[in-house]
C-alpha positions in Angstrom: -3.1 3.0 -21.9 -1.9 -0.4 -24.0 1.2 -0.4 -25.0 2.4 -1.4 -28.1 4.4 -4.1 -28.5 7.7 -2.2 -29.9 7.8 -0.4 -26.5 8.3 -3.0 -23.8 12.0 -3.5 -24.4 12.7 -0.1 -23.9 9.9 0.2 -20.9 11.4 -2.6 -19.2 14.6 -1.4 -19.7 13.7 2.1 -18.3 12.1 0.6 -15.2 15.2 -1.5 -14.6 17.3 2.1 -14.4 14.6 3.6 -12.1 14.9 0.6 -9.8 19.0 0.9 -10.3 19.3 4.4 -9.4 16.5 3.8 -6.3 18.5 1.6 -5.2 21.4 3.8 -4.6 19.7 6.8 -3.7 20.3 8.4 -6.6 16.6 9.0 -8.1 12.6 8.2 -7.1 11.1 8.4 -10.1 9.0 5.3 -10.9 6.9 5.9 -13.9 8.8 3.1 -16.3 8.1 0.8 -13.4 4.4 1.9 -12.9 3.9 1.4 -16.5 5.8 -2.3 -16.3 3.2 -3.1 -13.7 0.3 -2.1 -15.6 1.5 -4.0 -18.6 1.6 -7.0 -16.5 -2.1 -6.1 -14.9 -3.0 -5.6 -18.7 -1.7 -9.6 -19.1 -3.8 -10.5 -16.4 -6.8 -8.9 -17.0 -6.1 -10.2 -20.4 -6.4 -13.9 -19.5 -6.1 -16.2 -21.5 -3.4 -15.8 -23.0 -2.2 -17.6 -26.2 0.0 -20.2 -25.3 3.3 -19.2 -26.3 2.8 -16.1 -24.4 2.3 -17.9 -21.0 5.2 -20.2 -21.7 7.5 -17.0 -22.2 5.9 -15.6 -19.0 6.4 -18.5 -16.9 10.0 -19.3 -18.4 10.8 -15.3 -17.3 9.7 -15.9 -13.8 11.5 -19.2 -13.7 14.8 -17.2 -14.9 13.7 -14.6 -12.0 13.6 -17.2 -9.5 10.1 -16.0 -8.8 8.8 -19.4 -9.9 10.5 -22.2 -8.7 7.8 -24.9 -9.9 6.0 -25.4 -12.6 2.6 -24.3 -12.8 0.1 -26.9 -14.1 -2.5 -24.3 -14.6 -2.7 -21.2 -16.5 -4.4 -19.5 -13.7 -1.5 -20.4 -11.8 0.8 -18.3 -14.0 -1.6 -15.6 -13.4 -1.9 -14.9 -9.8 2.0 -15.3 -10.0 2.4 -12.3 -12.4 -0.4 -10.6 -10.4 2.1 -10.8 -7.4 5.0 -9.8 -9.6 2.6 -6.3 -10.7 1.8 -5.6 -7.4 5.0 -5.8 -6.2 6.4 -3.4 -8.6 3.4 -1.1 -8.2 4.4 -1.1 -4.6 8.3 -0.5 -5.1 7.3 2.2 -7.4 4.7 4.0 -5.1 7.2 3.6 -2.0 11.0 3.6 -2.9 12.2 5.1 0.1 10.9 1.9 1.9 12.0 -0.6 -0.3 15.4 1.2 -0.6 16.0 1.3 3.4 13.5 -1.6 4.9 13.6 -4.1 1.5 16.8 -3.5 -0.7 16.6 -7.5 -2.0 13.1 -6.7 -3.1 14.2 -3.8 -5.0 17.2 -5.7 -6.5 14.2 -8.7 -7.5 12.3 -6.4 -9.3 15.5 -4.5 -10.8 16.4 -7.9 -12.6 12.7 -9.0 -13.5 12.8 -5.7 -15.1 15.9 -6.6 -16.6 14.6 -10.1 -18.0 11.6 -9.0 -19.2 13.6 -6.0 -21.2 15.3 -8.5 -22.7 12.6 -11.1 -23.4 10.5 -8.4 -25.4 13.2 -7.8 -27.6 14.3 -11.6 -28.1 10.9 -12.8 -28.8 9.2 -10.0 -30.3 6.9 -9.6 -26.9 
């Protein structure tokens, strides 16, 4: 399912509160951070991008601290957001885990979540 573009704020935003209330054992439910990871898959499988697109990806990473160089390539950016979906597909499919074994990892994805909540509604994503 594609999303449209109106609903990634409030996906983002959703998944954020999954990961929140994850994190202190207060809920497992995971579909708003599924469907975050798909959209980013969806970006990915999308490739390429226009270029305003990747720079608002790769400045939300770099706000995440999941990016800590630039990329030279656009590829680059990708396998980077790859990593980013994968990673909330796995919090998602295992929160248990991530809340007992990984809780930084959880509170990583919590604020990308965050981020990219409020990048969509900032620039229209």
């Amino acid at each position: 399912m594609e999303l449209y573009v109106h609903d990634l704020a409030a996906l983002a935003c959703n998944a954020a509160f999954e990961l929140d209330e994850i994190s202190i054992g207060r809920g497992t439910g995971s579909e708003a951070t599924l469907l975050t990871a798909k959209w980013l898959m969806d970006r990915v499988d999308a490739y390429p991008l226009m270029p305003s697109m990747n720079k608002l990806l790769e400045a939300l990473l770099r706000e995440t601290k999941m990016l800590t160089v630039p990329v030279i390539y656009d590829t680059e950016l990708m396998k980077h957001l790859e990593k980013v979906a994968m990673r909330l597909d796995s919090v998602a499919r295992h929160p248990e885990r991530y809340r007992e074994n990984n809780p930084e990892e959880l509170c990583l994805m919590r604020q990308f979540c965050n981020e990219l909540s409020r990048y969509a509604q900032a620039y229209d994503l």
